[in-house]
N, C-alpha and C positions, 0 to 999 in steps of 0.2 A: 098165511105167511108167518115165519118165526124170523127171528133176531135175537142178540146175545148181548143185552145192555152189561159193559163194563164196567169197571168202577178205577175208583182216581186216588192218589197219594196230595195231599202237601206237601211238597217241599220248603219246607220253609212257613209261617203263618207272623205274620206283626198287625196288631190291633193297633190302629193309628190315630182314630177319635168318635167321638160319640156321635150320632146323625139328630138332628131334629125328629126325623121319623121313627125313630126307637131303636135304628137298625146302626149297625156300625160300620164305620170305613176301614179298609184292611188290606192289604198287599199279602197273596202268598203266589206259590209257581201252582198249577196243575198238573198234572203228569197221569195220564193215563195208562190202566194196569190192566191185567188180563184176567182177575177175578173176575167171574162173568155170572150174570142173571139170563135166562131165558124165556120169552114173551113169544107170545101166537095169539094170532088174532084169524079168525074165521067169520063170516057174514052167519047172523042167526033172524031168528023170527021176534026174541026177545034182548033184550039187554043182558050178558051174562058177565058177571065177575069173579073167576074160582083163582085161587093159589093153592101151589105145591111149595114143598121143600120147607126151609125155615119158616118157623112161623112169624104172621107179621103182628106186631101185640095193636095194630087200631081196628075203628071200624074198615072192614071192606069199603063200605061207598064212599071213605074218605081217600081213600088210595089217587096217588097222581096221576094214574094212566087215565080213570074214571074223570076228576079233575081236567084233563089236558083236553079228554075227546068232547068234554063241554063247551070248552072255549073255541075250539075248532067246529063245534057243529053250530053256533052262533054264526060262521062266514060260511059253512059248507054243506050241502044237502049231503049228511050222511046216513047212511042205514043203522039199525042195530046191529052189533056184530056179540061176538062172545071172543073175551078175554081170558087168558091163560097166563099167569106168572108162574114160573119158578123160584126162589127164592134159594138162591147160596151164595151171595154175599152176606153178610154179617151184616145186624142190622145194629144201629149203634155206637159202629167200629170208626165216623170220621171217614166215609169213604166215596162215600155220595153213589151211595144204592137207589134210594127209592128215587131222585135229581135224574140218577142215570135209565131208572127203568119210563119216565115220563118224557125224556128226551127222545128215545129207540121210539118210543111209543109214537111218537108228535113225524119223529120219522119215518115208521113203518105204516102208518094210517096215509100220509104224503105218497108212498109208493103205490101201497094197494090200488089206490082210488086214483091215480094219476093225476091229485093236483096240482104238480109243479109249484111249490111252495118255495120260496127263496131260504135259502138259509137265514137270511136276516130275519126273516120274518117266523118262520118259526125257534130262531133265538127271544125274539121278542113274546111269543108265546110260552115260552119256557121261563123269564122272568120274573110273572104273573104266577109261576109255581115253586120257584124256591131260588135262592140267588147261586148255587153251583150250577140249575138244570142248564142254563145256556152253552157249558163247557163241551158239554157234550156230541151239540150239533156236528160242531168240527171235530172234535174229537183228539183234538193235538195238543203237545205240549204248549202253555200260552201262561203268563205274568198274567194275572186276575187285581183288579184293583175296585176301588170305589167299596160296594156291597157284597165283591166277589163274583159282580156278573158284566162288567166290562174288564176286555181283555185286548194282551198285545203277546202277537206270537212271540218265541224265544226260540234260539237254535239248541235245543236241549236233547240228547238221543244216548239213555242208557243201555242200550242191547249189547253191550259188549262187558257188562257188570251182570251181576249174579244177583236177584232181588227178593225176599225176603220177608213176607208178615206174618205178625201174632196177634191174635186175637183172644187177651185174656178173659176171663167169666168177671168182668165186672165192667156196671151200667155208669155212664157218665151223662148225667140229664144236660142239654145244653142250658139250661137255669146254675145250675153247679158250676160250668164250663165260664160262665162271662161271671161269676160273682167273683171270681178272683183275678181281674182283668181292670189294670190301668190304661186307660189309651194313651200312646205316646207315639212321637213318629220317631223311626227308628234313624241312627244316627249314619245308616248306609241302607239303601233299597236293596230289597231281595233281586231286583232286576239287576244291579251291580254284582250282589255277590255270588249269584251260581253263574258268575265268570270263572270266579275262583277254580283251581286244579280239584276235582271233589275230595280230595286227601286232604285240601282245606276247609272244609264245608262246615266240620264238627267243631262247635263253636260258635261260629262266624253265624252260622244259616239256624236261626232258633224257630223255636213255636211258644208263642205267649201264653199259648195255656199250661204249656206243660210241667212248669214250677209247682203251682197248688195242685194241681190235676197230682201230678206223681206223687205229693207229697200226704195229699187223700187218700190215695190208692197204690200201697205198696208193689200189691202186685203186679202194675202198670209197667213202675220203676225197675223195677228186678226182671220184668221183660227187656226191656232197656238194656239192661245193663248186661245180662246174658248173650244180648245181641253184639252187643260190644265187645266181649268180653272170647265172645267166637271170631271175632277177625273183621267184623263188621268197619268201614272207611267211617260210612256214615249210620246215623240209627237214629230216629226220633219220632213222637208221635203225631200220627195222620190227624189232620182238623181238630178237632176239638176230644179226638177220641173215640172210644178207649185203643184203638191197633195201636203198633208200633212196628216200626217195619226197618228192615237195614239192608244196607247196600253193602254189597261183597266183588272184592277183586275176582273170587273164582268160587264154583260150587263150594257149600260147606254141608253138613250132619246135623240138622237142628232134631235131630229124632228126641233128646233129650226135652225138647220143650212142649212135646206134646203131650203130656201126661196132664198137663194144667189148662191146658190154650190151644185152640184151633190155630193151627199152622199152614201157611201157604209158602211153596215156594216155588221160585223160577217164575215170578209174578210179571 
């Protein structure tokens, strides 16, 4: 069986305070995009884990799919199977690749094998691997709060906007990403302001990393601001980094930005 784990934008991101448990509380939107990964799973005689496409820079046996079919074979007699990733989401980009390939995963092992797993319940296994993986079970646009893994839907649906990312050649460690990170609660909720008309959004709808983040990494900025500078309503950077992505009233010609940066569009 194969699947096409997607991957997700930030709209929006506000760091709101620090947690006892080392992890941070934060409000942004999810929005799921059509950059896609592609996973296959077959029954084998051994355990197998191979990847294509981009490379992934950790150990293979630390991979979340590997991860996820551990915690699932803890409640379920499963077999060996052999796994297959693709890899063409950007890894690094703030977009919830590896989150999204161990969600498809957590739900394409549920189909094969006919365990009737609740969605709830395999959100709650998704938890245990990273705080976006649970976004993905449903897969819909959803207001994310707490650790980024308790959510409330939102009536959000850009298909009729034109959408947009860049992915420049520069690494942004999430250690870099919170050293320059005040917690504060923000003085209107991201759930209030993508009410807003999106022609109001720039401004209004920020990302807290994005101040020091742009201001390290010119390149970042000058993605940004390119994006802007094409027609873009709105444009800001995904999670913690490095994409930057923008929203457009109607197709545009990004040909010019690909000489520096992997470019997606009609996302």
């Amino acid at each position: 069986m194969i699947t096409f784990p997607n991957s997700k934008i930030n709209i929006g991101l506000n760091i709101t305070s620090k947690r006892t448990d080392g992890y941070h509380n934060l409000e942004t939107i999810f929005y799921p995009i059509k950059i896609k990964d592609a996973l296959e799973i077959i029954e084998s005689n051994e355990m197998v884990f191979e990847t294509s496409g981009i490379e992934i820079p950790v150990n293979p046996n630390q991979n979340l799919c590997l991860q996820a079919y551990d915690l699932m074979r803890k409640d379920y007699d499963l077999p060996n199977i052999k796994i297959h990733l693709h890899k063409n989401v950007p890894i690094g980009a703030g977009l919830g690749g590896g989150s999204a390939d161990a969600a498809f995963f957590i739900k394409l092992i549920n189909d094969k094998f006919e365990l009737q797993i609740s969605d709830e319940k395999m959100e709650n296994y998704c938890r245990k691997l990273g705080a976006d993986c649970a976004f993905f079970i449903q897969n819909k646009p959803v207001f994310a709060f707490d650790k980024g893994d308790v959510f409330e839907p939102i009536a959000l649906n850009l298909s009729d906007y034109y959408l947009a990312l860049v992915m420049p050649q520069v690494h942004v460690s999430t250690a870099e990403a919170y050293q320059g990170i005040i917690p504060k609660k923000p003085k209107q909720s991201l759930k209030e302001l993508i009410k807003l008309p999106i022609e109001e959004w720039q401004g209004n709808i920020t990302n807290d990393f994005e101040n020091h983040i742009l201001e390290n990494h010119p390149k970042i900025r000058k993605v940004k601001q390119d994006l802007l500078a094409a027609g873009a309503v709105f444009s800001l950077m995904s999670g913690s980094g490095a994409s930057v992505y923008g929203i457009f009233i109607e197709k545009v010609d990004l040909n010019f930005l690909e000489k520096d940066n992997l470019v997606f569009t009609d996302i």
